[in-house]
C-alpha positions as CSV (number, residue, x, y, z in Angstrom):
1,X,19.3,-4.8,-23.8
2,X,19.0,-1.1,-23.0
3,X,15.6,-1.0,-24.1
4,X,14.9,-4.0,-21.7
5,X,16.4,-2.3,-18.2
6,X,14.7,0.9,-19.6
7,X,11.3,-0.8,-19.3
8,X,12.2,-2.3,-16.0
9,X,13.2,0.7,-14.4
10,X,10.0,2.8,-16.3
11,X,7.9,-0.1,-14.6
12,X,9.8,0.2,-11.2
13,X,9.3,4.0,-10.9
14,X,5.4,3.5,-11.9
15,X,4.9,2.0,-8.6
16,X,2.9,-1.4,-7.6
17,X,0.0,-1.5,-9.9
18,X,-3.2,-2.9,-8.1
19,X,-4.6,-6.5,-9.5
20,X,-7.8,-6.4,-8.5
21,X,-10.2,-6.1,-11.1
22,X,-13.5,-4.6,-11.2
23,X,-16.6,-6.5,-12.6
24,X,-18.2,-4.6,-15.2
25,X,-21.7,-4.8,-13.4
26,X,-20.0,-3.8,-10.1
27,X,-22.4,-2.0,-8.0
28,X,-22.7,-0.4,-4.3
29,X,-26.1,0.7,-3.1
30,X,-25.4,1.7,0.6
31,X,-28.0,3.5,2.6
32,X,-27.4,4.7,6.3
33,X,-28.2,6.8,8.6
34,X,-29.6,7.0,12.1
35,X,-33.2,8.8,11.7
36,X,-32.6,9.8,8.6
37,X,-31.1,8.2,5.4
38,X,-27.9,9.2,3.0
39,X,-28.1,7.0,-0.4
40,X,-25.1,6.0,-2.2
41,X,-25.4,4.4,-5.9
42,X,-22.4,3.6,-8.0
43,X,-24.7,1.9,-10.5
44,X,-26.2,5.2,-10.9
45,X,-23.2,7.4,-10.0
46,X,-25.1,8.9,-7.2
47,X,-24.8,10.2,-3.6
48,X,-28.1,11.5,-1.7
49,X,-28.2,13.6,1.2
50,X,-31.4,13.3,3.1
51,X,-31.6,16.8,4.5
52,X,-34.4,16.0,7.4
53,X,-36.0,19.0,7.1
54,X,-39.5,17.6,5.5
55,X,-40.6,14.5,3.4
56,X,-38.3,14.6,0.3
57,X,-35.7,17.2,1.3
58,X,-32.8,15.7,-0.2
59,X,-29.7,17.3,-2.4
60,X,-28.2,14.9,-4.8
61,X,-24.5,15.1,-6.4
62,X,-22.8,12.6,-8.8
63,X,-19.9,10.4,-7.2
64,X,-17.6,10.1,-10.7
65,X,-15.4,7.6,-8.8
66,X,-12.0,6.8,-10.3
67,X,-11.1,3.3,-11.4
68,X,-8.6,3.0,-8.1
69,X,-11.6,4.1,-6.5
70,X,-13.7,1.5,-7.6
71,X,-11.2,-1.1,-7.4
72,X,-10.6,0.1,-3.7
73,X,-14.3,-0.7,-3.2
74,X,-13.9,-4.0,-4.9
75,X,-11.1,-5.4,-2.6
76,X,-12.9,-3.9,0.5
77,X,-16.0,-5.9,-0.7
78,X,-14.0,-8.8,-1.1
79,X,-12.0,-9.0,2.4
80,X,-15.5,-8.3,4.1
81,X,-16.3,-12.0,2.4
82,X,-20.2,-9.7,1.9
83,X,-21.7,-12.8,0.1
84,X,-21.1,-14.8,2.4
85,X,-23.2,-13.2,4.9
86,X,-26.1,-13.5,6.2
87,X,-29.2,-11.2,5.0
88,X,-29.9,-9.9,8.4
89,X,-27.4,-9.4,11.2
90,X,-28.2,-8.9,14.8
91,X,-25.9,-7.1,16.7
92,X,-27.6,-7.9,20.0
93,X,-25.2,-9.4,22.9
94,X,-27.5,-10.8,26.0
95,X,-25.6,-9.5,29.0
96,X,-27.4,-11.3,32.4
97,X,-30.1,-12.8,30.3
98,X,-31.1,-9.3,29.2
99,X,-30.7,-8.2,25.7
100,X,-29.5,-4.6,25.9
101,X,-29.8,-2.3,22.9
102,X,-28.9,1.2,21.6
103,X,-31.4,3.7,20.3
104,X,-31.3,5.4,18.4
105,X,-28.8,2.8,16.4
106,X,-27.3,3.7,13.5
107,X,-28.5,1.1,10.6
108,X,-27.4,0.0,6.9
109,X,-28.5,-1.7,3.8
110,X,-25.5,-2.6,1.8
111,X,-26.7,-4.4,-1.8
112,X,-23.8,-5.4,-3.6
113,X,-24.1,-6.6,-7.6
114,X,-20.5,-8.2,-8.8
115,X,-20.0,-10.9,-11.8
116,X,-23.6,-11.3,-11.9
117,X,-24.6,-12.1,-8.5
118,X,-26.7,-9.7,-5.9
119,X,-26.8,-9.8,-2.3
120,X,-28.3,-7.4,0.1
121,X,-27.4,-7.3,3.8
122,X,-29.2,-5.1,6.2
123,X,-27.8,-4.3,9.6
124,X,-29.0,-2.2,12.5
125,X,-25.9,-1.4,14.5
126,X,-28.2,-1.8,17.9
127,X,-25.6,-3.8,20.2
128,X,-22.0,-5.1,21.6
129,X,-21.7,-8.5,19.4
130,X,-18.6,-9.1,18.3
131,X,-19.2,-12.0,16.1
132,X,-17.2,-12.8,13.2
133,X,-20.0,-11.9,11.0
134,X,-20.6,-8.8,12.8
135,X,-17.1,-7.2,12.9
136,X,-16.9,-7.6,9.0
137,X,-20.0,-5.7,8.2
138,X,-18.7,-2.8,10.4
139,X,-15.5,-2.6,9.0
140,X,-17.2,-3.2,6.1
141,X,-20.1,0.0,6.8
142,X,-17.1,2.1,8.4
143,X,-15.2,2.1,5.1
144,X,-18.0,2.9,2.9
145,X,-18.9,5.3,5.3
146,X,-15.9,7.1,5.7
147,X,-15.0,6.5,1.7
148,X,-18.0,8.4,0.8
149,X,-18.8,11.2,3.1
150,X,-15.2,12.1,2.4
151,X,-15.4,12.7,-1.3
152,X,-15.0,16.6,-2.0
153,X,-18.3,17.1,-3.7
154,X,-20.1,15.0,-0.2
155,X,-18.4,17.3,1.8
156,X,-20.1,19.9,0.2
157,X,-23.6,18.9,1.2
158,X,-25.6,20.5,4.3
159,X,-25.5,17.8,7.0
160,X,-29.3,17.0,8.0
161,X,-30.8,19.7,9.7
162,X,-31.7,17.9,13.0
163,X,-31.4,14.9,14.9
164,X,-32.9,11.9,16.1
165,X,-36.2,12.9,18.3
């Protein structure tokens, strides 16, 4: 009996343990940028910073993401319903019969492996849609975005030397 409310309470104290689970072929390959192009691969453990300063400037660190980390990435993937969308998105909202777009735009490729299916989605960030489609891939980018330029050793890296011209 005391062993019993020991385990309760030792499983009480622990805190709420996360259920998602992580594929074991679970991969992110997220690329984005505005005129240049940062590279994240989980698959190879990866982040790459292009540096814009000439044709191959990059600096490179590894990610070593923790399991919460990866299972964070797991349940963002999964409320962003990714394979469900479409391949290409267009962010362009006609306003007065005129499609209006931002450049420079800031644009993605998100390819996703998980339990042995692939999807790729690229989106170029170019307009004011706010289609259902639309708002999940950039709450979708905006996470991965955020989650990965704020790891320590990404913080680290030189931002690219110079902006869109």
């Amino acid at each position: 009996m005391l062993a019993t409310i020991a385990l309760l309470l030792v499983t009480y104290w622990a805190g709420p343990q996360s259920t998602t689970v992580v594929p074991d072929d679970f991969a992110i390959h997220f690329e984005f940028g505005l005129c240049w192009r940062d590279i994240v691969d989980t698959r190879s453990d990866r982040y790459i910073r292009d540096l814009a300063t000439a044709p191959g400037a990059t600096r490179t660190v590894p990610l070593r993401l923790s399991d919460a980390q990866r299972r964070q990435l797991v349940a963002w993937v999964a409320e962003s319903r990714f394979f469900e969308l479409p391949v290409e998105l267009d962010s362009s909202e006609a306003k007065n019969g005129t499609i209006l777009e931002r450049i420079p735009s800031e644009s993605f490729v998100i390819d996703i492996r998980r339990s042995g299916v692939r999807h790729q989605v690229k989106f170029d960030d170019t307009g004011d849609s706010t289609s259902d489609a639309v708002l999940r891939v950039r709450t979708l980018v905006q996470r991965l975005k955020q989650f990965f330029t704020e790891l320590p050793q990404v913080k680290r890296l030189p931002e690219p030397a110079v902006g869109c011209l």
